[in-house]
C-alpha positions in Angstrom: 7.9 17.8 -3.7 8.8 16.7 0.0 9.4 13.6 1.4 5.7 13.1 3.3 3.8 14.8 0.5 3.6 13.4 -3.5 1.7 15.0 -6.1 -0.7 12.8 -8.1 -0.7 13.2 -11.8 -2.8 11.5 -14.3 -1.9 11.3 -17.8 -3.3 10.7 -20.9 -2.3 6.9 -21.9 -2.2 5.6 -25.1 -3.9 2.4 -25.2 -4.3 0.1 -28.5 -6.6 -2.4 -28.8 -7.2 -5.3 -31.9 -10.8 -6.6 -31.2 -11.2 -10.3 -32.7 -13.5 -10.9 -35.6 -14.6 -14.4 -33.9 -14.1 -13.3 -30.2 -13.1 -17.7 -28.7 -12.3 -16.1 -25.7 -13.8 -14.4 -22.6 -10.7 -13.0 -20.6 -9.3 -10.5 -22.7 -5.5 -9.7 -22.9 -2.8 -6.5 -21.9 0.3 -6.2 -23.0 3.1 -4.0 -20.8 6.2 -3.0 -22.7 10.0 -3.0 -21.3 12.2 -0.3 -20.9 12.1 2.4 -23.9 9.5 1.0 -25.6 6.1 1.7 -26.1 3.0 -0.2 -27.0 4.0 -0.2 -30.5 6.3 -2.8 -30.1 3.0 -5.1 -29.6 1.1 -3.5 -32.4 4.2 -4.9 -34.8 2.7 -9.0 -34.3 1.5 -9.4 -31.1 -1.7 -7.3 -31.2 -3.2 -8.8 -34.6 -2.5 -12.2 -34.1 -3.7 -12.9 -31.1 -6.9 -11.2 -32.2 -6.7 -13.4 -35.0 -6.6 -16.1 -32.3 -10.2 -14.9 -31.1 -8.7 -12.8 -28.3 -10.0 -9.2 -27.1 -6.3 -7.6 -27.4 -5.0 -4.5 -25.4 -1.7 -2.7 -24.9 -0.6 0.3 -23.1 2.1 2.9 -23.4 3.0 4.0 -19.8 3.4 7.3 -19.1 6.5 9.2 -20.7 6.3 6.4 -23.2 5.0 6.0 -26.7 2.1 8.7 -27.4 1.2 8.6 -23.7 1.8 11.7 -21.2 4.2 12.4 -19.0 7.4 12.5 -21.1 8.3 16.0 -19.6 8.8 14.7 -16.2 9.6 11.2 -17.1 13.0 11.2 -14.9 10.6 11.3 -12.3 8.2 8.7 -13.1 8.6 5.2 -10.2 7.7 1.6 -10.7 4.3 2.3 -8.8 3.0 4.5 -11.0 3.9 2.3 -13.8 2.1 -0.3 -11.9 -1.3 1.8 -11.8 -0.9 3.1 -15.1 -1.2 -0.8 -15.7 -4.5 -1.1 -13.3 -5.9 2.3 -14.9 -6.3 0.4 -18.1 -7.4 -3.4 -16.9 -9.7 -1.7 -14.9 -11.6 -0.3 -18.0 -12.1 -3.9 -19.9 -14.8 -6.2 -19.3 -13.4 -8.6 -17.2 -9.8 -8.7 -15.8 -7.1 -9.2 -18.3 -4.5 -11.9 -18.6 -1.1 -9.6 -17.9 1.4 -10.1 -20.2 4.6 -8.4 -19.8 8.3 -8.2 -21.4 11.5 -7.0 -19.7 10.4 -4.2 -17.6 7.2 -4.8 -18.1 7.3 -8.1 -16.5 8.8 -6.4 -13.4 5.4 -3.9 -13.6 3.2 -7.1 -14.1 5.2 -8.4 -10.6 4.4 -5.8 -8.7 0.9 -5.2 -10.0 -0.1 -9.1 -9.6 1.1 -8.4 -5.4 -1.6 -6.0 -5.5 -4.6 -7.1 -7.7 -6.4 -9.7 -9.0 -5.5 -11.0 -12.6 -6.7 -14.6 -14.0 -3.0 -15.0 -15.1 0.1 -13.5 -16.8 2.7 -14.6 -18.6 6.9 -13.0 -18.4 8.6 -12.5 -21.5 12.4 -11.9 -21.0 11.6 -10.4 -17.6 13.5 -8.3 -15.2 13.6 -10.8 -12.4 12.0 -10.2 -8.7 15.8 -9.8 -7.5 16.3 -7.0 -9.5 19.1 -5.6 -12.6 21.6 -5.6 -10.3 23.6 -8.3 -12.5 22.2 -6.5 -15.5 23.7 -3.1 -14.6 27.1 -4.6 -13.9 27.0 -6.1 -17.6 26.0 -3.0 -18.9 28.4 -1.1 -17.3 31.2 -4.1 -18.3 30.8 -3.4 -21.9 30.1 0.4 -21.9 31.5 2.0 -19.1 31.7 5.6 -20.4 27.8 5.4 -21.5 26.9 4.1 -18.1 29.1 6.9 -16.3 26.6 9.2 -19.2 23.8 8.0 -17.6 24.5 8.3 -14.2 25.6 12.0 -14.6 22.5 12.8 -16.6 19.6 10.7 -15.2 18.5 9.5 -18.5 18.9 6.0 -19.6 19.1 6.6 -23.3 22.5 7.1 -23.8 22.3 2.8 -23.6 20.6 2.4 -26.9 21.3 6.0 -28.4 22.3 4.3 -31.7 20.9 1.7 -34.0 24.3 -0.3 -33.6 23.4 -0.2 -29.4 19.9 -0.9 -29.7 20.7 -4.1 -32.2 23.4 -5.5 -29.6 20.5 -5.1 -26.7 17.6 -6.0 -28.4 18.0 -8.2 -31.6 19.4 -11.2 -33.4 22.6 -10.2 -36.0 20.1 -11.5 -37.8 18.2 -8.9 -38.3 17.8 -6.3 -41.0 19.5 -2.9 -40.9 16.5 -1.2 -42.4 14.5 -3.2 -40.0 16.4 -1.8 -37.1 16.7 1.5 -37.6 12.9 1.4 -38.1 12.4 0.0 -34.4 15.1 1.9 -33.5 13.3 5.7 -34.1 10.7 4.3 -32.0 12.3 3.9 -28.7 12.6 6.7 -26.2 14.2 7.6 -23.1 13.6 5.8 -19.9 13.1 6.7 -16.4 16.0 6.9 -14.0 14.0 6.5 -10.8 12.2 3.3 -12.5 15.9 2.0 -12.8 16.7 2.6 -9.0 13.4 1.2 -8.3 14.4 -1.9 -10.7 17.7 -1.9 -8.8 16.9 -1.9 -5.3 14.5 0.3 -4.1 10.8 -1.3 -4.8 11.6 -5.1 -6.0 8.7 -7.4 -6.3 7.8 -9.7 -3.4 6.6 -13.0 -5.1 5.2 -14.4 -1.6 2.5 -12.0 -2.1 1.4 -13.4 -6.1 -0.7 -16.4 -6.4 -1.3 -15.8 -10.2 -0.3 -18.6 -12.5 2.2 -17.4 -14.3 4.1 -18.6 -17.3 8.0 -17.6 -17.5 9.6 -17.2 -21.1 13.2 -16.7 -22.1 15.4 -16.2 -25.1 18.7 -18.2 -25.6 20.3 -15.3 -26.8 19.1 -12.6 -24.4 22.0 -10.2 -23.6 20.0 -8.3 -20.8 18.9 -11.2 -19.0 20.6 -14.2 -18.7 18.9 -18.2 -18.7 20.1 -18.6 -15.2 18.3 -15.1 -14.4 15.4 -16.1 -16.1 15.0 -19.9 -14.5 15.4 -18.0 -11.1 12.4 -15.8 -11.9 10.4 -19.1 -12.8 11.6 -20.6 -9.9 10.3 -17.6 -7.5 6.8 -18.2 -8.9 6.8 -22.1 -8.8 6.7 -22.9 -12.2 9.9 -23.6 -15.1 10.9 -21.1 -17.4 10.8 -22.5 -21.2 13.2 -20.8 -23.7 13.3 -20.3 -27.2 16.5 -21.1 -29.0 18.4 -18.5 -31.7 15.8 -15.5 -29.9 17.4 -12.3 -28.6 15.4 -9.8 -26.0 12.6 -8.6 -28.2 11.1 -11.7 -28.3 8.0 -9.9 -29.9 9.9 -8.4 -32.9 12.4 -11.0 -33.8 11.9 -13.5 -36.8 10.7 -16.2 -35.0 7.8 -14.1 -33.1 5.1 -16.7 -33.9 6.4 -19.2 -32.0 6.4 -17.4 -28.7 2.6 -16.0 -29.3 1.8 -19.6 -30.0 3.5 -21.2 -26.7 1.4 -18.6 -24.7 -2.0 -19.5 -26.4 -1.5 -23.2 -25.6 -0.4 -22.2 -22.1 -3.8 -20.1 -21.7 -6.0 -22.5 -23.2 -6.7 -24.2 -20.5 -5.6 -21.8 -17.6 -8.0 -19.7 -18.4 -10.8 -21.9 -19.1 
C-alpha cells in the first residue's frame, strides 16, 4: 500500500434491524456503536424499544466489528471508512436516518454529518470533535503498562482484556458480575489507526454540520468527562443533558429507558 495509492475493500456488514408493528414515524433510525463493540450492544434495549415506539430501527456493525468483515485487517481499518460503512447502510433505507451514535460512534456520526445529509442525530457519551487526547492521558494514568501493551502491539484490546477492565470502563459497580462477563465476551479488538485518527489525525470539523443534534452524557462516565461532554454540545450549538448515577454504556446500564426516552421527546418534534 503506498502513500498516493489505497486499496478499496468492501465488506460484508452486519446490519440489524427491529421494524415497528405500528410504524408512528417516517424517518427511520441507525445506530453506530463505540469502540469494541458491535451492533449488539443496540440489539440488548435500544433496537426493540424504539420499534416499540413506532420507529423503523437499524444498527450496524462496522467493519472488523461484531459479525461484519474485515476483522483480519482491522489494525488497518481508519475513521473514513468507518464513516462510509455508516453511509453504505443509510443509503439503503427509505429515507435518510436519524444518526445516533455512542462513544466512537458519535465521533463516526461527526464526521459523516460533515459530509451528508441526515434529518438529525443524537451523541451518546461521545468522543468529542477535539479528540481522546485527554482520554488517552487517563488511560494511560491508571494503566500505564497496558497502554505501553498497546502501543507495542497496535491493538487496543489489552484496555478491556478482562471483565474487571471492561466493568471499570464501561459500567456502574452496580452491575451484575454475570451480567458483565456476558457483555464482556462480546467485545472485540479495536483499530489502532481509528485511535490515531481519534487522536489527531482526522478530527471532526463541526463548522461544516448543520444537523440538529442532541448531546447526552453520563455523570459517571470514566472515558469522557461532563466538561468534555458540554464542550462537544457547545461545538454544535446546543447543551448537553446528563443522566445522573449512568456510566459509559448508557445503552446497557439499568437505567437505559430513560435515555431512549429523552431522545424520543427530543425527535418528536425535530423530525416532524
Amino acid at each position: 500500500m503506498s502513500g498516493l495509492f489505497r486499496l478499496k475493500r468492501e465488506y460484508t456488514l452486519e446490519h440489524l434491524t427491529k421494524q415497528p408493528v405500528e410504524q408512528r414515524f417516517d424517518t427511520p433510525l441507525l445506530f453506530v456503536h463505540g469502540s469494541w463493540h458491535g451492533a449488539w450492544c443496540w440489539a440488548e434495549h435500544f433496537l426493540p424499544y424504539f420499534a416499540e415506539q413506532g420507529f423503523e430501527s437499524h444498527a450496524l456493525s462496522i467493519r472488523g466489528h461484531g459479525s461484519s468483515g474485515g476483522s483480519d485487517r482491522l489494525r488497518w481499518h481508519r475513521m473514513r471508512d468507518y464513516v462510509e460503512d455508516v453511509h453504505r447502510i443509510a443509503s439503503q433505507l427509505d429515507r435518510p436516518p436519524v444518526i445516533i451514535g455512542h462513544s466512537m460512534g458519535g465521533f463516526i456520526t461527526q464526521k459523516y454529518l460533515a459530509k451528508y445529509e441526515a434529518p438529525a442525530a443524537v451523541l451518546l457519551a461521545s468522543v468529542p470533535p477535539s479528540g481522546v487526547y485527554q482520554t488517552t492521558f487517563r488511560f494511560l494514568y491508571r494503566h500505564p503498562l497496558l497502554f505501553m501493551k498497546v502501543n507495542l502491539t497496535w491493538k487496543l484490546y489489552p484496555l478491556i482484556h478482562t471483565p474487571v477492565l471492561a466493568a471499570e470502563a464501561f459500567f456502574s459497580p452496580d452491575m451484575d458480575e454475570e451480567t458483565v462477563k456476558a457483555y464482556h465476551q462480546k467485545l472485540g479488538d479495536e483499530s489502532y489507526l481509528a485511535f490515531l485518527d481519534m487522536l489527531f489525525l482526522d478530527l471532526p470539523d463541526p463548522e461544516k454540520v448543520h444537523t440538529p443534534i442532541l448531546v447526552l452524557g453520563a455523570e459517571n462516565d470514566r472515558i469522557f468527562s461532563t466538561r468534555e461532554v458540554k464542550s462537544t454540545a457547545k461545538k454544535y450549538g446546543t447543551e448537553a443533558h446528563f443522566f445522573p448515577n449512568m456510566a459509559h454504556d448508557m445503552m446497557l446500564e439499568k437505567d437505559w429507558r430513560a435515555v431512549a426516552d429523552h431522545i424520543i421527546q427530543w425527535l418528536k418534534p425535530t423530525i416532524s
